[in-house]
N, C-alpha and C positions, 0 to 999 in steps of 0.2 A: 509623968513620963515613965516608961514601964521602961526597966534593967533589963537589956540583953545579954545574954551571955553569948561568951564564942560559939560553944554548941549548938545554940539556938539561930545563929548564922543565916543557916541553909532554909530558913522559913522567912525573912525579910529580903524582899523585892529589893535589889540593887547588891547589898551586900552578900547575898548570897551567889556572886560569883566569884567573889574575893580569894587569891590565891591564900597558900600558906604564907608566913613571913619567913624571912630565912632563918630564924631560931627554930621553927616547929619540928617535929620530927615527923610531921609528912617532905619538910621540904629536902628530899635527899637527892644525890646525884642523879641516879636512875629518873624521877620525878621530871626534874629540872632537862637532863638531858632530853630526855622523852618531849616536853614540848618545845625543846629549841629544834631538834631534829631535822624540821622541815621549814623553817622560820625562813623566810626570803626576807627579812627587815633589816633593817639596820639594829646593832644591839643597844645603841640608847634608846630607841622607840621601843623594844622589846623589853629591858628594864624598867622601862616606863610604863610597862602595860599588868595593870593592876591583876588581870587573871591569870599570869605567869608568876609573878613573884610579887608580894604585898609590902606595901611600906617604902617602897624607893620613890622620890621625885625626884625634880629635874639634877637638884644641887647632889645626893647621893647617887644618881645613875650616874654622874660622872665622876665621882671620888670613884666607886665600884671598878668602873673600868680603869683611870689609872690607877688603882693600886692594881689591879689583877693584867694592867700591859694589854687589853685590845683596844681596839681602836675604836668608834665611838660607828663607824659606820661599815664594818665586817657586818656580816650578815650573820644571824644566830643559828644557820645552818653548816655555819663553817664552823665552830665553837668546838674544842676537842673536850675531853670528859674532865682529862686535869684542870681546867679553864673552867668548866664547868662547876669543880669542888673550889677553885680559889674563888667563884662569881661569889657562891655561899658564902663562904667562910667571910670573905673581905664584905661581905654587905652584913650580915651577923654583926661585925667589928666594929663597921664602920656607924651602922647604927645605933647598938650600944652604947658606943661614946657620944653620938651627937646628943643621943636621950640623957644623957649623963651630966652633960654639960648645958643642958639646958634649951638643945637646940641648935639651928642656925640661923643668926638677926643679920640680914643684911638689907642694908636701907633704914626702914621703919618699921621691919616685924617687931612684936613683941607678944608674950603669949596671953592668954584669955585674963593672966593675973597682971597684965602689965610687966612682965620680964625679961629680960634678952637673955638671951642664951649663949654661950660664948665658943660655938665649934666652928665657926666662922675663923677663926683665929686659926685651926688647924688645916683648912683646905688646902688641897694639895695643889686645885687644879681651875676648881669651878670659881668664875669670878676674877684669875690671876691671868685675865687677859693683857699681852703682852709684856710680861713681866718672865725672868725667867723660871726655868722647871729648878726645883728643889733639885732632883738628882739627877740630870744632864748638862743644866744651863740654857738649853736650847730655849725660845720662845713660846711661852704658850698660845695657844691659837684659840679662835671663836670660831663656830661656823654654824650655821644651822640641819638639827634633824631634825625630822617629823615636827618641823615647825618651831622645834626649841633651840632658845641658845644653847650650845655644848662647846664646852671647852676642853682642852685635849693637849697634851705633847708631842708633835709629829715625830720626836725623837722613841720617847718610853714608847708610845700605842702604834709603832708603825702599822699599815693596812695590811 
């Protein structure tokens, strides 16, 4: 099996549409805003979309959004710039620590060694259907975008 490196990215078919992750220092506000600008999606489809920003699924698109207060289904053309450095910043955090901690096991995941991972213990939001919000109380909600469960706070993410 031949060692890829990042730089060599942009010459393997698939991966070479791969956004930055939100650590790199391509991935800057200007970057980021530049392609929400014109986004008519909903911003969990858009966090979810590997050629905008790299690294988020379903369970991190929604931590992202509540920690950063929008709502799962604003359009990423409405997204202001400050919204834009907290999307960074809070998906940087947010993923760091999940890598940190091993992950998130929920259900039967476990990793390629047999391991769980334990950032499942820290969610804010994802999976904490009907149960209340850590910092309102209000109910957490389920509903579906672009096909995915997404969980939300009607209170913290108003639309």
């Amino acid at each position: 099996m031949e060692l890829i490196l990042k730089k060599d990215l942009n010459k393997v078919k698939g991966l070479n549409t791969l956004a930055p992750e939100p650590w790199d220092k391509e991935m800057s506000v200007k970057y980021l805003a530049d392609k929400l600008k014109n986004k008519r999606l909903p911003m969990k489809s858009v966090l979810l979309d590997q050629t905008i920003i790299a690294g988020l699924g379903n369970i991190y698109a929604d931590e992202v959004l509540f920690a950063t207060k929008i709502n799962p289904l604003r359009l990423g053309k409405d997204v202001n710039l400050k919204e834009v450095e907290q999307i960074i910043k809070s998906s940087s955090d947010i993923l760091c620590s999940a890598i940190e901690k091993g992950g998130t096991s929920i259900r039967t995941y476990t990793s390629s060694l047999g391991v769980k991972g334990s950032y499942q213990d820290f969610l804010k939001v994802h999976y904490r259907v009907l149960q209340k919000c850590y910092e309102c109380d209000d109910i957490i909600k389920k509903i579906k975008v672009g096909g995915r469960g997404t969980y939300y706070c009607p209170t913290c993410q108003k639309k």
